[in-house]
N, C-alpha and C positions, 0 to 999 in steps of 0.2 A: 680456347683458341682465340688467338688476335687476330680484331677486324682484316689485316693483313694477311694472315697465315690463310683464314678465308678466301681471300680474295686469291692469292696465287690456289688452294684446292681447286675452286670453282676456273680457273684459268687453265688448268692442266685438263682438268677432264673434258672443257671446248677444245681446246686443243687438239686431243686425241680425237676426238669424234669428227674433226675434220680431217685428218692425218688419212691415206690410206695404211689399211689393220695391217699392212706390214713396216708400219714406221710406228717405234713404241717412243715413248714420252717416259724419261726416268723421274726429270727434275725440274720443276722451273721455278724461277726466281729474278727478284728487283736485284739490279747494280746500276746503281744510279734510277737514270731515266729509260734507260733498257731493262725490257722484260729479258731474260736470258733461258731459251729452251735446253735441254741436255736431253740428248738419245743416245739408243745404241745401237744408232741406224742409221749414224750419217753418209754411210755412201749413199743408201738408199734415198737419202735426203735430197742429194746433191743431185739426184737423178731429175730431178724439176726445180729445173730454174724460176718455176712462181710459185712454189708451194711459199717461202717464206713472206714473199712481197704481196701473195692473197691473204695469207692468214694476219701479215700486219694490216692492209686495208679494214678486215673485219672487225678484230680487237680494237683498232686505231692506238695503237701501240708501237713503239719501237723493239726491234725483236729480231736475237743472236741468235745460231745455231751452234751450240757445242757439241761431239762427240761427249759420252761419259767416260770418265777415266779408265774405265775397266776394259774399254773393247779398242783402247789406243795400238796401233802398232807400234813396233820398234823405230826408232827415233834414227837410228840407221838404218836400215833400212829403207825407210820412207822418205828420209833426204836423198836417197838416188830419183825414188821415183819424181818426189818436187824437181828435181832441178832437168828431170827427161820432160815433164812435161812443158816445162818455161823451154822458150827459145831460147836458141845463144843471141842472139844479140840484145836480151831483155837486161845484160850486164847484169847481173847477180853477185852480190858480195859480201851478203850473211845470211843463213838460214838457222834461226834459232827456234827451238821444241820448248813448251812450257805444258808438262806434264797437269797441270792443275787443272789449266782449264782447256786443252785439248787444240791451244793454237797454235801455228808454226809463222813464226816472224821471218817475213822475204823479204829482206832489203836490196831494190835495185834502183840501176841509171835509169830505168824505161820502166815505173810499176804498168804505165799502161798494156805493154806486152805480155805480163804478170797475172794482169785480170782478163785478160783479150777479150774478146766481144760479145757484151750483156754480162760478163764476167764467167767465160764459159772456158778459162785455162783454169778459175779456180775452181769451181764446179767439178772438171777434171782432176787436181788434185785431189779434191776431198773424197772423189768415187775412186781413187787409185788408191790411197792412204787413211781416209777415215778421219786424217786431221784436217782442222776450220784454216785456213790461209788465213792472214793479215797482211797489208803489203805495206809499206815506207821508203821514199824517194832515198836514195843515196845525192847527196848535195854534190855539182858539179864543184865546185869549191870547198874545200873540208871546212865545215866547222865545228869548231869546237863546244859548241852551245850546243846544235841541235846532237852532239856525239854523246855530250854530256846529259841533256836532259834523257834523251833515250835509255841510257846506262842507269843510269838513277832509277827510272820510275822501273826498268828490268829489275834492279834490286830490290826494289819495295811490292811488288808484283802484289806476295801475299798480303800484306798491310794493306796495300789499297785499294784490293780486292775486299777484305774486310769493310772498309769504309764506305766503298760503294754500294753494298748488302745496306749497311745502314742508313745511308744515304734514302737509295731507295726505299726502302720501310719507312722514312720519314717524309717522300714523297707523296708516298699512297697510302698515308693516314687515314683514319677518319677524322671528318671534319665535325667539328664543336660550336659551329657560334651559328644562330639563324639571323644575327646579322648579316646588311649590306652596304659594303662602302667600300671605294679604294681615296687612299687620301697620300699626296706625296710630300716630301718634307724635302727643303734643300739644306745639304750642309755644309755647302762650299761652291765656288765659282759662279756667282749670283751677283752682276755688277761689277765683275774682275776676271781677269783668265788666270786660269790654274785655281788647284785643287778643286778638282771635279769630285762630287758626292752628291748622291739622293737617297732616301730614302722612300722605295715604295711599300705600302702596308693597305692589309688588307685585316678583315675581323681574326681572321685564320695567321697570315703569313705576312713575314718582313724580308723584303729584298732590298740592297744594298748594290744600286749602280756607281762605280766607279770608286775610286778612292787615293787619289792626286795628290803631287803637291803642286807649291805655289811659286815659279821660276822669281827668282831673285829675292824670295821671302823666306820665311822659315812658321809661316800661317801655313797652320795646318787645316784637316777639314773638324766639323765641330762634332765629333763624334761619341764626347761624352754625353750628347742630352737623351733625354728619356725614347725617346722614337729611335735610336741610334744602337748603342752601345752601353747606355745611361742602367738598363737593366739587364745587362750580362752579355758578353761577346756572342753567346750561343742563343742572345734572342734572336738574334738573327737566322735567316732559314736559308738565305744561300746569297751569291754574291752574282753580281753580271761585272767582266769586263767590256769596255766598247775596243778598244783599242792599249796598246804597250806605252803610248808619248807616257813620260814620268808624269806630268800634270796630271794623270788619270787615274796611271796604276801604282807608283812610289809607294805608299803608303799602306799596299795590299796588304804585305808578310806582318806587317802590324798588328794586325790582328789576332794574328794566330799567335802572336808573344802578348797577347790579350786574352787569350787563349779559345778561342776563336776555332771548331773542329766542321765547317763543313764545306760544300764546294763553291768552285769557283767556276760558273762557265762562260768560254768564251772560244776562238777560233784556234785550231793549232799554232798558225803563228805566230797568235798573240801571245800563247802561254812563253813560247820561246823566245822572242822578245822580250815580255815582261823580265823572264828571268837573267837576257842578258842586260835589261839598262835598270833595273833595283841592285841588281850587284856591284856593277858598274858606281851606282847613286851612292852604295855602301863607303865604295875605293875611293869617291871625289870626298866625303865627309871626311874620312880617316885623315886624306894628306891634305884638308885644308883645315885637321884642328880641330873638328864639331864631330860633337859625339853623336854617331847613328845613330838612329832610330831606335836600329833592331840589327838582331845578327843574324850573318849568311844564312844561320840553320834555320832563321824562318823563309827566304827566300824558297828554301828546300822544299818544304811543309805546304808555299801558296803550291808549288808548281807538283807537289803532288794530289795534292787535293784539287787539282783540277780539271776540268769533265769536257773535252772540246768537243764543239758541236760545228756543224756543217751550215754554211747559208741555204737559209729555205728548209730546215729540217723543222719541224715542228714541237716541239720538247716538255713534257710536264718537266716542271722545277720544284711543284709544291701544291699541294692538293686542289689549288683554286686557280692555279698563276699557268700558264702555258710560254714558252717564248720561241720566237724566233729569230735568226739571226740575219741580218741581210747586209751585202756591200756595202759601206760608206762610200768610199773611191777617195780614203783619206789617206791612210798608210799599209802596210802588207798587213791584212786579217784586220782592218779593222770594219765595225761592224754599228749599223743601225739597229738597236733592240727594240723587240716589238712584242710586247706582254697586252696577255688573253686572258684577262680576270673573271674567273668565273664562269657559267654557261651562257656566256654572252651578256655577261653583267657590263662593262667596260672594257675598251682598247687604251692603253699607254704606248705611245713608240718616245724614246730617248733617242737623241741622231748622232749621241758623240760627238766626233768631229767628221763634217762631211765634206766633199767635192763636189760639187755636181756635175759636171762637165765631163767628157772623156781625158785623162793625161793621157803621157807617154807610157804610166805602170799600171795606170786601172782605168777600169770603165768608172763610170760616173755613180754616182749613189742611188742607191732603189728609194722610192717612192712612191710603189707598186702596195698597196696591203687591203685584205680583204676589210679591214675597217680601223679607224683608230678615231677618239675623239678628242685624244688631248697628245698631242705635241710639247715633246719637250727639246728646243731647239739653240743649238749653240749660234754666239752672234759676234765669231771675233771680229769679224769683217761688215761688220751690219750697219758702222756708221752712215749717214748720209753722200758722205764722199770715197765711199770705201772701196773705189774699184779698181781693179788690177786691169793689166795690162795685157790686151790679147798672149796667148800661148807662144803663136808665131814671132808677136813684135818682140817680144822677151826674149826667145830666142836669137832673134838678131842683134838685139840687143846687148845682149851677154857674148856674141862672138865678135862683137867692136870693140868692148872692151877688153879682150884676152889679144884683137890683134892690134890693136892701140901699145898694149904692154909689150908683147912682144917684140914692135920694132924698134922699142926702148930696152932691149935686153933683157928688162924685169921679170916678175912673178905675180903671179895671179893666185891670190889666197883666197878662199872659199869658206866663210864660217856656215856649219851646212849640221843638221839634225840627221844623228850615223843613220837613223830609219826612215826614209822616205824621199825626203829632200833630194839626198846623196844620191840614191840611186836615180830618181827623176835628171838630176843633172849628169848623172853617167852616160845617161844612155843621149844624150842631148851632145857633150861634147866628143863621144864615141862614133856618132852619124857626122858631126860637125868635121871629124879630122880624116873621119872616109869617104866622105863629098869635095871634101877638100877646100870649106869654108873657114878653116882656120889649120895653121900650119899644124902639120906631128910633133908632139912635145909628150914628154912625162906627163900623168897625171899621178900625182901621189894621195894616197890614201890614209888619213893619221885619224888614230881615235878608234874608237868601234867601229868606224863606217866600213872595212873591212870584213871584217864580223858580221855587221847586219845585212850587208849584200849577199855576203854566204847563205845564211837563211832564207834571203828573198827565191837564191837557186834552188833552194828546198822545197819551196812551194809554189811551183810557176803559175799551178791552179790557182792562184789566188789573182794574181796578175790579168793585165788589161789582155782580151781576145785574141790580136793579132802578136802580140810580144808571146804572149802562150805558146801560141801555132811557134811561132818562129821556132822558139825553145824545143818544143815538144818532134816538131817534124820537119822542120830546116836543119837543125844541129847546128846553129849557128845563134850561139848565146853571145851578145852581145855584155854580157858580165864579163866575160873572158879577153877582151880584146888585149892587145900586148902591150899597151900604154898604161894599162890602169897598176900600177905598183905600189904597195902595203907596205906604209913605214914602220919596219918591229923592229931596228936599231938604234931607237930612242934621241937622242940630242946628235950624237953624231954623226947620226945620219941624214936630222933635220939640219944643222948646218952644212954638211956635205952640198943641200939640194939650194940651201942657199946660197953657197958660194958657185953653185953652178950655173949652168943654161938655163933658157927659159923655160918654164914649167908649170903646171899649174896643181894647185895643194886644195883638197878638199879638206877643211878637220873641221873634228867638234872641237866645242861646242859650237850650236848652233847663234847664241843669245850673248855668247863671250861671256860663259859666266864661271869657264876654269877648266880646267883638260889643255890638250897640247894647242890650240887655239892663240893660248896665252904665249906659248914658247916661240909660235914664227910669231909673232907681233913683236917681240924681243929680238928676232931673226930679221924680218923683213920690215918693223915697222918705222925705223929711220930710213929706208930707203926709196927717194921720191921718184922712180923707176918702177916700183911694182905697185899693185894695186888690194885691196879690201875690196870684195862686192859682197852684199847681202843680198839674199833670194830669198829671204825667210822672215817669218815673223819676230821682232823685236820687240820683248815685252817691258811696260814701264816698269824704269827701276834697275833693268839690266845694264850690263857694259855696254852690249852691242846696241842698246836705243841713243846709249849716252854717245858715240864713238859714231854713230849715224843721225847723230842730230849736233855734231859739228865739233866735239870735244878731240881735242889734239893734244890733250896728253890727259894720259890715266894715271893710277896708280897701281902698281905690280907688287909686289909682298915678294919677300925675299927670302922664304921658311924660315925665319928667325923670329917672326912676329913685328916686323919692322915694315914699312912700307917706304921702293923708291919710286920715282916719278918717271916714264917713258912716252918721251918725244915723238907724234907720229908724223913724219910726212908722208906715208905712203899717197896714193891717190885714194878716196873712199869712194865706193857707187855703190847706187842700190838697185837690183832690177827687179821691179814686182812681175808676176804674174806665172811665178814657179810655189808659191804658197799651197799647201797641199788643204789648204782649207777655201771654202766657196766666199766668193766675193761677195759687194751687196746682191748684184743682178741675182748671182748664184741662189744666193739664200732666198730670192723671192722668186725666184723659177722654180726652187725644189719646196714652194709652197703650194703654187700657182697651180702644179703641173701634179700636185697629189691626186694622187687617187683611191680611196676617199677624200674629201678636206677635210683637214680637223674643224671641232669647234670650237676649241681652247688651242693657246700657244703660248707657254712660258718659255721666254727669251732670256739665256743663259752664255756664261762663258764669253764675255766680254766686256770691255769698258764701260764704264755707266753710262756713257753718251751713244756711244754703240747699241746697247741692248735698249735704250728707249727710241732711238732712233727706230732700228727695226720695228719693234713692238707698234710706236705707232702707224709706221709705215704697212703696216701689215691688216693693222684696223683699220685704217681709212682706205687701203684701198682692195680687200679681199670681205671687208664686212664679217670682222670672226671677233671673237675676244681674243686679247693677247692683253702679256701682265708682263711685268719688267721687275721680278722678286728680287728681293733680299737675303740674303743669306740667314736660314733659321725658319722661313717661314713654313706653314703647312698651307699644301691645296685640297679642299674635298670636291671629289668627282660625282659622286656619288651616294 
């Protein structure tokens, strides 16, 4: 018998002996990071609402309740009674059965009415029908990503249910090595932004944070060497996303056409994200000529193999490593990773990319953790003069120039990143035209940014406190306003909005580095009546640094392989202080204000004047170590 197969015996019969004798225990078993119980006494289960939340305190375990297939009732039947116990107003709009593993998928407008209070409608269903609920948001705005990944992973249900059997098994090893050390290795975004990669490793395990590309490059991250990928896709033991930005996640499904078989964890809306801007990343390679990467059907394969975990949940990943996930307050789901090596051997937190401040879509980044000693921190903003412009004055600032344009007739073009950006300035010119700080106009929506907003409806939870509340118990979702309109008839319809009133155009890209972006610069960029504003980060090398640092004509390609030249006289402005990344202040107040301080700090994911800027400014005035690596280097902690 394997060390494993042990481990779940000896787990079943604690189990049971805590259980009152009239709840039997059929089966239990690793999927993934969850232990997964099966009875055939889940009404009786459902009857105490802390039998499951005591027996995970005990174990210190993550831990499912399934009925066993055998005591399932009829699947019609039992949809009468789910949908008697949900209220009508919880809006309900699929109730699907999956016989396998005894759960009933509720998709509504309102899951909170779904699970009502302490989760005691679900509880109710399970004591009515014997099946385990699951519940998932219906998106006020359809989209097609989160329609699609749902659909998918429903078809692959049994597959991935395999995977995660072995997942788990491979979680709860036994460990082999009486060494100790955690040592991190960087393999990209060290002295530069984009392509984020690390490698963390332990005697036992390799973790694999991030896996980016590099905006206006085609450097990828360095993942042939030996700590990496250098001795086989599958040295690797699992992967962390922080967030979806392409510079992070691009290069995920790579892997797996590396052939690359195990998970990926990160936040629900990152997986959906990722899957809509690597697909996306697919469609911009195609029509501009360069061979992908990789094909759609690995995009498939990341976003099934992957395991979302909750902020604040605590998670083994691998027999030495634990993680957690916490708020960045950078884009929808994105996340600070925070690895527990060992029984208190070391702490790593990775920050991705973070905010610190409250926006208009999140709260500010967690900096809260029971311990960490090495900080690995991004520093796009870290220069010495790197500081952004109050929230407030930015906002005024950007509604001078939309009414400056308007009483020029013109248009107001917005190159804006479809995730984050976009929606931050939604909700900015949405208050702006209902206070009546700037006149009623179209706001047109080109690119993904459409699409990524839909997601954002999907998961309000993830969203800033009071934008939540609003969503959740105002019914007054500020995504929906009647101004906001989704260009999906292509050129025609972008010159239609050119030759029209004044208006204002959100598109990707954000960096001007290809997408419809390019089409209104062809539309609007001979006309010295409308204006270019940047809100966003401009990396060296791109269109949008070149085109913000004073160049008045670019060069456009004409699909033929030809390149012609366009004139611009629009107006250009740039208004800082909507950058969903933390400024310098920012990054030394979510140092300042840790808790714990780290003792170490490698300063990452920025300029090379930027990350030593920071770095030193962090030494000399918090008294820590901090390094300003290279790309390629290793750190030992330990």
């Amino acid at each position: 018998m394997s060390t494993v197969e042990q481990q779940l015996e000896t787990l079943q019969a604690e189990i049971t002996s805590e259980l009152p004798s009239e709840i039997s225990v059929s089966d239990v078993r690793y999927e993934g990071p969850e232990l997964v119980v099966y009875t055939r006494d889940p009404k009786e289960f459902a009857q105490d609402g802390d039998l499951v939340r005591d027996l995970a305190g005990k174990l210190r375990k993550r831990i499912t309740v399934r009925p066993d297939p055998d005591v399932l009732t009829d699947p019609r039947g039992a949809r009468e009674e789910v949908l008697d116990a949900i209220p009508d107003d919880a809006g309900v709009s699929d109730v699907d059965f999956h016989s396998d593993t005894g759960e009933v998928m509720i998709e509504a407008a309102k899951p909170g009415m779904v699970i009502g209070r302490r989760g005691s409608t679900l509880r109710e269903i399970t004591k009515r029908t014997g099946w385990t609920p699951e519940v998932v948001r219906t998106p006020p705005i359809e989209s097609s990503t989160v329609s699609n990944v749902r659909n998918f992973l429903k078809q692959e249900r049994e597959e991935r249910r395999d995977s995660l059997e072995r997942i788990g098994r491979q979680i709860h090893r036994e460990t082999f090595s009486d060494e100790q050390w955690v040592r991190v290795t960087t393999l990209g975004c060290c002295r530069e932004v984009g392509r984020a990669s690390f490698i963390l490793s332990t005697p036992e395990t390799r973790i694999l944070i991030d896996c980016g590309d590099k905006p206006g490059s085609e450097e990828v991250p360095h993942l042939q060497v030996p700590e990496a990928l250098g001795s086989g896709a599958n040295s690797i033991d699992a992967v962390v996303l922080t967030h979806a930005h392409l510079d992070h996640s691009a290069l995920l499904p790579l892997l797996f056409k590396y052939g690359y078989n195990g998970p990926i964890y990160t936040t629900e809306p990152t997986r959906d994200l990722m899957g809509l801007l690597t697909l996306d990343y697919l469609d911009v390679a195609a029509k501009e000529g360069r061979s992908p990467p990789y094909e759609s059907a690995m995009v498939r394969e990341a976003i099934k193999h992957t395991i979302p975990i909750e902020f604040g949940n605590v998670t083994d990943i691998a027999p030495d490593i634990k993680l957690t996930l916490h708020n960045a307050g950078h884009i929808l789901g994105s996340a600070v990773a925070h690895f527990h090596v060992g029984e208190g051997l070391y702490n790593v937190a990775f920050s991705g990319d973070i905010h610190y401040d409250d926006t208009r879509l999140f709260n500010g980044a967690v900096n809260d953790f029971p311990r960490v000693e090495t900080l690995v921190m991004e520093s796009t903003y870290g220069g010495r003069n790197d500081y952004q412009t109050d929230r407030a004055d930015s906002e005024q600032d950007l509604t001078e120039v939309i009414n400056r344009t308007y009483k020029r007739n013109g248009k107001v073009v917005i190159p804006a990143f479809a995730v984050g950006r976009s929606q931050e300035i939604m909700l900015v010119l949405e208050e702006a035209m209902r206070t009546g700080e700037i006149p009623e106009m179209p706001i047109h929506l080109d690119g993904m940014i459409w699409e990524a907003t839909a997601i954002h409806t999907a998961y309000p939870e993830y969203l800033r406190d009071d934008l939540r509340d609003t969503i959740f118990h105002d019914d007054e979702n500020p995504f929906l306003a009647p101004q906001f309109n989704h260009i999906d008839e292509g050129e025609d319809e972008r010159q239609d909005v050119a030759d029209g009133e004044p208006s204002i155009i959100l598109s990707t890209s954000g960096m001007v580095t290809g997408g419809p972006i390019m089409s209104w610069l062809e539309h609007l960029g001979p006309d010295p009546d409308s204006t270019m504003v940047f809100v966003g980060y401009q990396a060296q090398g791109t269109m949008g640094r070149r085109i913000q640092g004073g160049w008045d004509e670019i060069p456009m390609g004409n699909g033929q392989g030809r390149s012609n030249t366009l004139s611009l006289d629009l107006d250009v402005e740039t208004v800082d202080g909507f950058s969903g990344h933390a400024d310098r202040q920012g990054l030394e107040n979510f140092v300042k204000t840790m808790n714990p301080r780290p003792e170490k700090i490698l300063c990452v994911h920025g300029d090379e004047s930027s990350v030593q800027d920071l770095s030193s400014a962090l030494y000399h005035n918090y008294d820590m170590r901090t390094f300003s690596p290279k790309n390629l280097e290793t750190f030992r902690f330990k």
